[in-house]
C-alpha positions, -999 to 999 in steps of 0.1 A, spaced: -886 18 -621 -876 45 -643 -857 27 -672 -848 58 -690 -834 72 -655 -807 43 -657 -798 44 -689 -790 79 -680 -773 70 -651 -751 46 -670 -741 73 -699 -730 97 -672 -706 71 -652 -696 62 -689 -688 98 -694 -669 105 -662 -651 74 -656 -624 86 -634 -649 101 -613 -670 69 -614 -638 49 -603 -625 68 -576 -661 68 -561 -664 31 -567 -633 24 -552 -643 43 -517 -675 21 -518 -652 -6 -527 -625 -4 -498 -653 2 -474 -672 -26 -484 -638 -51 -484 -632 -40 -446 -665 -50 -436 -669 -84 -455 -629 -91 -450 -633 -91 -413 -667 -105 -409 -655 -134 -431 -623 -141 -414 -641 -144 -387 -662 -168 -398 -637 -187 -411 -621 -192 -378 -652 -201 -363 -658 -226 -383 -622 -243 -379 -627 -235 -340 -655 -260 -343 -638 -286 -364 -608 -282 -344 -624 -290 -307 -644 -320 -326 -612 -335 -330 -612 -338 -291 -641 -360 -295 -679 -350 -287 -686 -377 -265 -657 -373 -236 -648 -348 -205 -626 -341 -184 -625 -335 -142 -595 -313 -137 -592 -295 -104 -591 -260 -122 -618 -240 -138 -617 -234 -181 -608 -203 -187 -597 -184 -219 -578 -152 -219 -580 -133 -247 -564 -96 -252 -565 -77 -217 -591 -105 -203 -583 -104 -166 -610 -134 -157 -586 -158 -133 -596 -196 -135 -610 -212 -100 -586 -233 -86 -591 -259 -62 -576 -291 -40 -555 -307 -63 -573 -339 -68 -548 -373 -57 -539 -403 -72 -560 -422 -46 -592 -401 -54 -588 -408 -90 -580 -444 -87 -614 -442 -63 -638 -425 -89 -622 -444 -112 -634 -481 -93 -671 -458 -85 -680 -448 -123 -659 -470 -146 -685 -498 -150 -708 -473 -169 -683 -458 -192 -644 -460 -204 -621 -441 -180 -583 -428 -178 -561 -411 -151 -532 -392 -164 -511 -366 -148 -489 -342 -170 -453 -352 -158 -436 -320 -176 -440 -301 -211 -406 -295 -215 -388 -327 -219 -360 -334 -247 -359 -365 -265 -333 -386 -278 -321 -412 -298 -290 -419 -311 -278 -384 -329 -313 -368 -332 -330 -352 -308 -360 -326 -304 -365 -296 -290 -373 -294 -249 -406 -285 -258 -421 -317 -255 -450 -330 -237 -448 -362 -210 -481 -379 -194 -481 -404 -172 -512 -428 -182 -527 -461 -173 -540 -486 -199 -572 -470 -208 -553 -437 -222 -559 -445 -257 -589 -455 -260 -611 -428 -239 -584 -401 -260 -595 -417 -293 -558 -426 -306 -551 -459 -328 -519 -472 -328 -496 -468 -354 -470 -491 -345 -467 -512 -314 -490 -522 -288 -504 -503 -252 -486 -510 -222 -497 -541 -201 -510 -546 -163 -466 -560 -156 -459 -527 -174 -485 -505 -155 -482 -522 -120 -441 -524 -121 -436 -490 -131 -416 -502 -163 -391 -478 -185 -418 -482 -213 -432 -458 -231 -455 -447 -265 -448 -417 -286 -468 -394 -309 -462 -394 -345 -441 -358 -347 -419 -371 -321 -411 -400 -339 -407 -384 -373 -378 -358 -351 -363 -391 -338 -361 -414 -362 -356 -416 -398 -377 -446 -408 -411 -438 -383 -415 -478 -389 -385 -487 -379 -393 -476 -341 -404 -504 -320 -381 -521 -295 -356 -485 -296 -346 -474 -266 -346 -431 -265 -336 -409 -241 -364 -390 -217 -347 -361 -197 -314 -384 -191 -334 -416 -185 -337 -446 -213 -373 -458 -221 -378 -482 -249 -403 -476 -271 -430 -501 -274 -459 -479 -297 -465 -451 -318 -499 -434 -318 -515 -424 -349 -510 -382 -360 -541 -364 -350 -526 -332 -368 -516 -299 -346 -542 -274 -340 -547 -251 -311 -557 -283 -287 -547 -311 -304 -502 -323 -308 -485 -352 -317 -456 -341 -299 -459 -361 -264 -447 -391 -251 -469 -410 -228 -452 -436 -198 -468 -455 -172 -487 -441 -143 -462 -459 -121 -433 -447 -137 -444 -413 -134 -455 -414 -103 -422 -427 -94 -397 -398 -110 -422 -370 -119 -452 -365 -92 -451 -350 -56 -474 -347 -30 -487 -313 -44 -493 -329 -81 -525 -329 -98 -549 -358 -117 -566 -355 -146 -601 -381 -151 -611 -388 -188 -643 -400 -194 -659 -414 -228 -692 -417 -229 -702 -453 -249 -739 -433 -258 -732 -397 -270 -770 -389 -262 -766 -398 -225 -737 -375 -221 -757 -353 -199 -771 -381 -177 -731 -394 -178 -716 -362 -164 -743 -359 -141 -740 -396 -124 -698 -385 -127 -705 -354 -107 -722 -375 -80 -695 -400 -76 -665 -374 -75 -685 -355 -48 -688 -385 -30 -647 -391 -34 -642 -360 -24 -666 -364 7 -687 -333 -1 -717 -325 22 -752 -316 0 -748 -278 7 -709 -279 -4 -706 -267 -33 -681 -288 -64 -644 -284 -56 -636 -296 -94 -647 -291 -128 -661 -307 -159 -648 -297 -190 -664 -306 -226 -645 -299 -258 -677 -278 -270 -675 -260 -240 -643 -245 -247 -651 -242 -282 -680 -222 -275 -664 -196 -250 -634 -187 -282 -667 -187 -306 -681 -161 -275 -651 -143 -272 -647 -139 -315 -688 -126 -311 -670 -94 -297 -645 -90 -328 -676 -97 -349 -691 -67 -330 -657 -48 -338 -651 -55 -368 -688 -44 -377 -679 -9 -364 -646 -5 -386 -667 -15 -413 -696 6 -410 -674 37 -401 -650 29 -431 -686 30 -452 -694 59 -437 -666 77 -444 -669 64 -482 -706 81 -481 -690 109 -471 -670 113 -500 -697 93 -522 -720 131 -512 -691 151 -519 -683 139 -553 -722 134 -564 -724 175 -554 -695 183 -576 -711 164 -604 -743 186 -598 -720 216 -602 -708 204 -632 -736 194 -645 -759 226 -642 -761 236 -676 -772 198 -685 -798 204 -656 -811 232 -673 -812 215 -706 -828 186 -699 -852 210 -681 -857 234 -709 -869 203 -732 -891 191 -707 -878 172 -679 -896 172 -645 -877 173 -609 -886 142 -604 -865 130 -639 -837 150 -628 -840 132 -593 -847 95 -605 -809 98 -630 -789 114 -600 -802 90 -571 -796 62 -598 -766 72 -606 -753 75 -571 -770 36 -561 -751 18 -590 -720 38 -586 -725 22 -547 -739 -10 -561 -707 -13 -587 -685 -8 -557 -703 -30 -533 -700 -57 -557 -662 -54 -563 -655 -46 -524 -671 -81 -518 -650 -98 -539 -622 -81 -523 -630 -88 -485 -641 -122 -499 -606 -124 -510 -585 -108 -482 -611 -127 -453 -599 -161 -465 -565 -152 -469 -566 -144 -436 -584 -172 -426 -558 -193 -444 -528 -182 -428 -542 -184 -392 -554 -219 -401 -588 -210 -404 -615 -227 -430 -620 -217 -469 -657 -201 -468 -681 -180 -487 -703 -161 -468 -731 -157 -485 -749 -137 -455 -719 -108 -457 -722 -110 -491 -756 -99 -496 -759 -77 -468 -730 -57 -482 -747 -58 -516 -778 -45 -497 -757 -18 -478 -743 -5 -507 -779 1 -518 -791 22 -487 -757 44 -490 -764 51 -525 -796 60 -517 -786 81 -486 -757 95 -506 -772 105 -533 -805 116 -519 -795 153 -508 -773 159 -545 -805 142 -562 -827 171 -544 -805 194 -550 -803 190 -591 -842 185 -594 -847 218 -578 -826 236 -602 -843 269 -615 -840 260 -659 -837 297 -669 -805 301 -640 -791 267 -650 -792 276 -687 -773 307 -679 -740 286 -652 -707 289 -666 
């Protein structure tokens, strides 16, 4: 390395700092749109997989329609099959639930309006009808209260348990709840828990009220209404085996032959987090292409600008040549010159998109990260678009005739 060369390089930036910044700050911007988006991506990758965690590792679901995730103009339509009955539940249920903890619940409605007294919440909130085991294959402590018992669950009782945000809407003192009565869409329930806040995300609410399978079954269900079987499996490294031995026994409630194929679905919490991780793959992909077209552009001008300076700098050419410079001098200080005008631009474009990434991350609820990956690839982009820039103006001054340089005005 020529040291000489970029001490040279450094005195000329010095010299024509406006030059220098405007240059720096097209390497700069380009840089930020690149690391911003990649980072914010990251980030909500990383709070996609925290988030579906919270779902717990060790459970799934048998639903009678297929996962699916739409995102942007997505036209992929979920499978939907026979809507799987009380009875068939109850069945697997009696089948599997010596090996592992299992729940049936049924979503009653998603727009119910709570009341007590003068407060109510909005009709945005979510009803399940459960049986005892609810809590414990969801993973939710109690707060307050107790579970419902077999009286509650076999009589169909006006019972039910809340989630935390509903009973901060409802009541002024949360601990002050048990043994109120509250209004569900016109009908009086008391209240006999209050489940512990799991925090809203994109999966997870505490705004839902949960009442007896009876009950629901009772006011809520018809013929045409759909179960839901939660399983949690006691030993997280037999989950495979687990979902395997649940397939068998569902196939066998639902009196499938060996060449039919499943009329239901198993969903995992990873699974879904891994399509939305799949599906942000593709704005990784996208956001890569803004970047690197934004840094081409930035070349663009980084080549435009370095060319100028060769203009301007023709009489200094013919100088340095006149006192004994070679072409490759001449070369070595512009192709410097043009790498740490990209490099000084790289480095404050990261801190920019590191910046602007985050914030973004931030405000869609996405995780705090530094990605040291986009970071030094940036770094190590900047220094193959100085030398790309500044290649062709490098040439160009080195091959400077001294005698016609000495004579430029």
């Amino acid at each position: 390395m020529n040291l000489e060369a970029i001490h040279l390089a450094f005195s000329s930036i010095r010299q024509n700092k406006a030059r220098a910044i405007i240059t720096c700050s097209i390497i700069g911007f380009g840089i930020m749109s690149l690391v911003g988006v990649l980072t914010a991506i990251d980030g909500l990758k990383s709070y996609i997989n925290k988030d579906f965690s919270s779902m717990g590792a060790n459970t799934f679901k048998i639903r009678n329609m297929s996962m699916t995730i739409q995102i942007g103009r997505s036209r992929n339509s979920p499978k939907v099959f026979e809507p799987i009955s009380y009875m068939e539940a109850v069945k697997f249920k009696k089948l599997y639930g010596d090996k592992n903890p299992v729940n049936i619940q049924t979503v009653a409605t998603a727009t119910a309006k709570l009341k007590y007294q003068h407060n109510e919440t909005n009709p945005n909130v979510s009803i399940f009808g459960v049986d005892e085991d609810y809590p414990e294959v969801e993973s939710y402590n109690f707060y307050r209260g107790r579970n419902f018992s077999t009286h509650e669950m076999n009589s169909g009782a006006d019972v039910c348990i809340i989630g935390y945000d509903v009973a901060i809407k409802l009541f002024e003192n949360v601990d002050n709840t048990i043994g109120k009565y509250i209004i569900i869409d016109g009908k009086r329930y008391l209240v006999i828990g209050v489940l512990e806040a799991k925090g809203s995300s994109m999966i997870t609410s505490d705004n839902f009220a949960l009442i007896p399978m009876g009950n629901c079954r009772q006011f809520y269900t018809t013929k045409s209404s759909t179960y839901i079987i939660g399983v949690k499996v006691v030993d997280q490294s037999k989950m495979s085996w687990a979902i395997d031995e649940a397939i068998g026994d569902m196939r066998i409630v639902r009196k499938l032959r060996a060449k039919d194929e499943n009329n239901f679905d198993i969903m995992k919490s990873d699974s879904i987090s891994e399509v939305l991780v799949e599906n942000l793959s593709y704005a990784t992909i996208g956001g890569f292409v803004i970047g690197i077209i934004t840094l081409l552009g930035a070349a663009t001008g980084l080549v435009n600008i370095m060319l100028v300076s060769v203009t301007e700098r023709t009489r200094e050419i013919g100088t340095l040549k006149a006192i004994g410079a070679r072409n490759n001098d001449i070369l070595s200080q512009f192709l410097y010159e043009a790498i740490l005008i990209c490099v000084i631009g790289g480095f404050l474009g990261v801190l920019l998109g590191v910046a602007a990434g985050n914030a973004v991350s931030l405000m869609m609820g996405g995780a705090f990260i530094i990605p040291w990956s986009w970071m030094t690839f940036g770094i190590a982009l900047c220094l193959i678009v100085g030398l790309l820039a500044g290649i062709y103006p490098a040439i160009k001054a080195s091959h400077q005739d001294p005698i016609e340089a000495l004579r430029f005005e």
